[in-house]
C-alpha positions in Angstrom: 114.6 93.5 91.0 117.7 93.8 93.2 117.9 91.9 96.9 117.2 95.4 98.5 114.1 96.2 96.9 112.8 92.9 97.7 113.3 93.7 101.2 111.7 97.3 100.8 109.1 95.6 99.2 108.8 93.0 102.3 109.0 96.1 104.9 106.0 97.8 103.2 103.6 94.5 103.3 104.5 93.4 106.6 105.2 96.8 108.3 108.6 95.3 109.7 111.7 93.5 108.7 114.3 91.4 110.9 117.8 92.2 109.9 119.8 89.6 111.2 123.6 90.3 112.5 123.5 93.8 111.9 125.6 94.5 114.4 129.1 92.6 114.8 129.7 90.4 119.0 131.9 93.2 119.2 129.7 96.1 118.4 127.2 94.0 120.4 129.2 93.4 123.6 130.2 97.1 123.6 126.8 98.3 123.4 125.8 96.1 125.9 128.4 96.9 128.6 127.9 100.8 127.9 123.7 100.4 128.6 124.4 98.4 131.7 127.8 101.3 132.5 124.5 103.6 132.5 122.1 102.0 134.8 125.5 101.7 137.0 125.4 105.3 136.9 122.0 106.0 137.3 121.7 107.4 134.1 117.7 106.2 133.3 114.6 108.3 133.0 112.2 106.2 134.8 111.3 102.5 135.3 107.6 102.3 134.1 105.3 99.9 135.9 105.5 97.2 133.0 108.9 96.9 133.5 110.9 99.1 131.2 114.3 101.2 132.4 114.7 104.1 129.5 117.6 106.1 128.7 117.6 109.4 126.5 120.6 111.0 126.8 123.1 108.0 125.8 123.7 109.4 122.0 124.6 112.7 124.1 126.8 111.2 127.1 129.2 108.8 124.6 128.8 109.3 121.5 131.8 107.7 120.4 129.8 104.1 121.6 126.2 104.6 120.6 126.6 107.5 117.6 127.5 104.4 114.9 124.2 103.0 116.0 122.6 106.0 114.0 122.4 104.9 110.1 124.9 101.7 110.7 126.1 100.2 107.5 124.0 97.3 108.0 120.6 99.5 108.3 121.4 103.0 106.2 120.4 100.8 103.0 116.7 99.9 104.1 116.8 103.6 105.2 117.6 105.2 102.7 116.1 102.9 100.4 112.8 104.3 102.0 113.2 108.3 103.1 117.1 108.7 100.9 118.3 112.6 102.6 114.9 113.0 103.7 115.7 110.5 106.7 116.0 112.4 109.9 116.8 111.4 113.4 114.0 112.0 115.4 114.8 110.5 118.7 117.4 107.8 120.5 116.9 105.4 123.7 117.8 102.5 124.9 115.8 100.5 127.2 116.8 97.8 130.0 114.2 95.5 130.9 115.5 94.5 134.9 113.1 92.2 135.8 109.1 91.3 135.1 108.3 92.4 131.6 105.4 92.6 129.5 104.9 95.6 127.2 101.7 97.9 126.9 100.3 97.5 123.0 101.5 100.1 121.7 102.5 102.3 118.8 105.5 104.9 118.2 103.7 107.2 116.3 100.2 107.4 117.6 99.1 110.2 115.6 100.0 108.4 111.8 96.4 108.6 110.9 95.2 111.4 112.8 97.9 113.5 111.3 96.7 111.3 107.3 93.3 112.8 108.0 94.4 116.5 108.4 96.4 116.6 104.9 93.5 116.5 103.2 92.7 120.0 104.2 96.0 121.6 103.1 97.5 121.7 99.7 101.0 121.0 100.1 101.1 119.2 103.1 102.6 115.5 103.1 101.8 112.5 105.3 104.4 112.9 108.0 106.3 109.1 108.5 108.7 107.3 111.2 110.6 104.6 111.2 111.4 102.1 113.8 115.4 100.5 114.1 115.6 98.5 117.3 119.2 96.7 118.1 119.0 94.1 120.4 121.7 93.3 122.6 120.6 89.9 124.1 119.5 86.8 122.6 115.2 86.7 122.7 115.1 82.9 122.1 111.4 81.1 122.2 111.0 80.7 126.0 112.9 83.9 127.1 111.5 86.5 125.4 109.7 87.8 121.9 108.4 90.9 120.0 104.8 90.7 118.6 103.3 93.0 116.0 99.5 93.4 114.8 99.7 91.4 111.5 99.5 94.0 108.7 98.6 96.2 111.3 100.2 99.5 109.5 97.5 99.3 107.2 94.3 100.2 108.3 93.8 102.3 111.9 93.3 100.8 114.8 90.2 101.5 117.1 89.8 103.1 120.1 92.3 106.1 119.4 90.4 108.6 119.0 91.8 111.0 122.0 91.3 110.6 124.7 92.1 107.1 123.9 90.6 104.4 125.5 93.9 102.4 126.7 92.3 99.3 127.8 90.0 98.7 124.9 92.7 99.7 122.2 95.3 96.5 124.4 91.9 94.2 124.3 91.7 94.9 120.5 95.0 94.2 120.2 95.4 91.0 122.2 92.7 89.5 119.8 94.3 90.3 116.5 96.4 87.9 114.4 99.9 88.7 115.6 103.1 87.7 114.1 105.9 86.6 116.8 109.4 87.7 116.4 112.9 86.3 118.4 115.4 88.6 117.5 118.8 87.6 118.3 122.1 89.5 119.7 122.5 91.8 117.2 119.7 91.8 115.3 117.5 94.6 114.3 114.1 95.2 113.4 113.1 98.2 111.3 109.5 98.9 111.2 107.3 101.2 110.2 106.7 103.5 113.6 102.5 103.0 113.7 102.3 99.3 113.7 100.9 98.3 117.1 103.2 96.1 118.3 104.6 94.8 122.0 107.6 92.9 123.6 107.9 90.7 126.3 110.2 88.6 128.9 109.0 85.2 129.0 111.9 84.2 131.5 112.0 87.0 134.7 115.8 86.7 135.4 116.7 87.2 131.8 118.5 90.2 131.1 117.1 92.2 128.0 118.2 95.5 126.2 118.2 96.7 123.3 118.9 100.5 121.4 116.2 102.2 119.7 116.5 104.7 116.7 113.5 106.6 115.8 113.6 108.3 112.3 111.3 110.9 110.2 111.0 111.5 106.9 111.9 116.0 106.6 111.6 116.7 103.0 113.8 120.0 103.6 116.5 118.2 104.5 120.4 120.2 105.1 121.3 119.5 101.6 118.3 121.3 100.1 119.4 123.9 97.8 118.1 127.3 98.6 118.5 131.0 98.9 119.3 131.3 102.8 120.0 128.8 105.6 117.8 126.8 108.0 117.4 127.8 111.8 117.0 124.2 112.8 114.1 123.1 114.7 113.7 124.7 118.1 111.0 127.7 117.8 110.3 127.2 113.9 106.9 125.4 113.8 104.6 128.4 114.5 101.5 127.1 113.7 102.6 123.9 115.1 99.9 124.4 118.4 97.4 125.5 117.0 97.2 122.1 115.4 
């Protein structure tokens, strides 16, 4: 069994995997200074009351800075180890922490077992997937600041989703689970799988914190598919997408 597949191996029986250095100081520092060029600007979406500054349009606004992000070298063999041309982008933010922070529990993809549930009534339907690559652009050392995740917590459904869910119960559950601390440094990168509860903090106020997420999804008709006529895209193309 190669290195790689002991890793993929890892990723599916912990739900997440630290990939350490997998950006260069350089790639780092130029990141960095381009995220902090953006709150400068007033670029951000919001500031949410636990702390969190987001920015979505970054990929769009420089994409000759934040588009090698998107299937680096050092990440494109865990993905494509898992989804190969299936992998699709999904989304892309970054996130600047300014002061106070301590994450909601949360997951990226809420509706993972929902969505498990309603496959069973269709024939050819798959269980839709996403993946998690967060690049962090700041050292989270023991005393300044940490990632937790649910231990094993992509493997069963949490309670208290069921919508509407019941937020404070769902964070209660969570804070009593077994949880598995994380201190990614500059440069690092943690893939996960995208409905693991999981939650980061700022032990240290005046730290600064940032880091660049990448969600993915698994398409199975991905661009290269061979077939008789060409793909519209996305936009408009899901029609019996409300009704579900």
């Amino acid at each position: 069994m190669s290195d790689l597949d002991k890793k993929l191996d890892q990723l599916e029986v912990d739900g997440f995997l630290l990939v350490k250095g997998a950006l260069s100081p350089d790639e780092v520092a130029q990141v960095r200074g381009r995220v902090d060029h953006a709150r400068k600007m007033g670029w951000e979406e919001g500031l949410n009351s636990v702390g969190n500054m987001w920015f979505d349009s970054l990929l769009d606004r420089e994409p000759e800075t934040f588009a090698p992000l998107v299937g680096h070298p050092s990440i494109r063999p865990y993905l494509e180890g898992m989804m190969g041309p299936q992998c699709q982008l999904r989304s892309y933010r970054a996130h600047i922490n300014p002061g106070a922070y301590l994450q909601e529990w949360h997951m990226d993809f809420y509706g993972y077992w929902e969505e498990r549930r309603k496959i069973e009534s269709y024939r050819l339907a798959t269980q839709p997937v996403g993946v998690n690559t967060t690049y962090y652009l700041q050292d989270n050392n023991p005393g300044d600041g940490h990632l937790k995740f649910i231990k094993q917590g992509h493997l069963a459904e949490p309670p208290h989703l069921t919508p509407p869910m019941d937020r404070p119960a769902f964070e209660q559950w969570c804070q009593e689970q077994e949880h598995v601390i994380l201190y990614p440094q500059a440069g690092d990168c943690v893939v996960f799988l995208s409905h693991i509860p999981h939650q980061g903090a700022k032990e240290r106020d005046d730290m600064d914190r940032s880091n660049v997420v990448c969600h993915y999804q698994c398409t199975p008709m991905h661009e290269g598919a061979w077939f008789v006529s060409r793909s519209r895209g996305y936009a408009g193309t899901f029609p019996f997408a409300e009704a579900l």
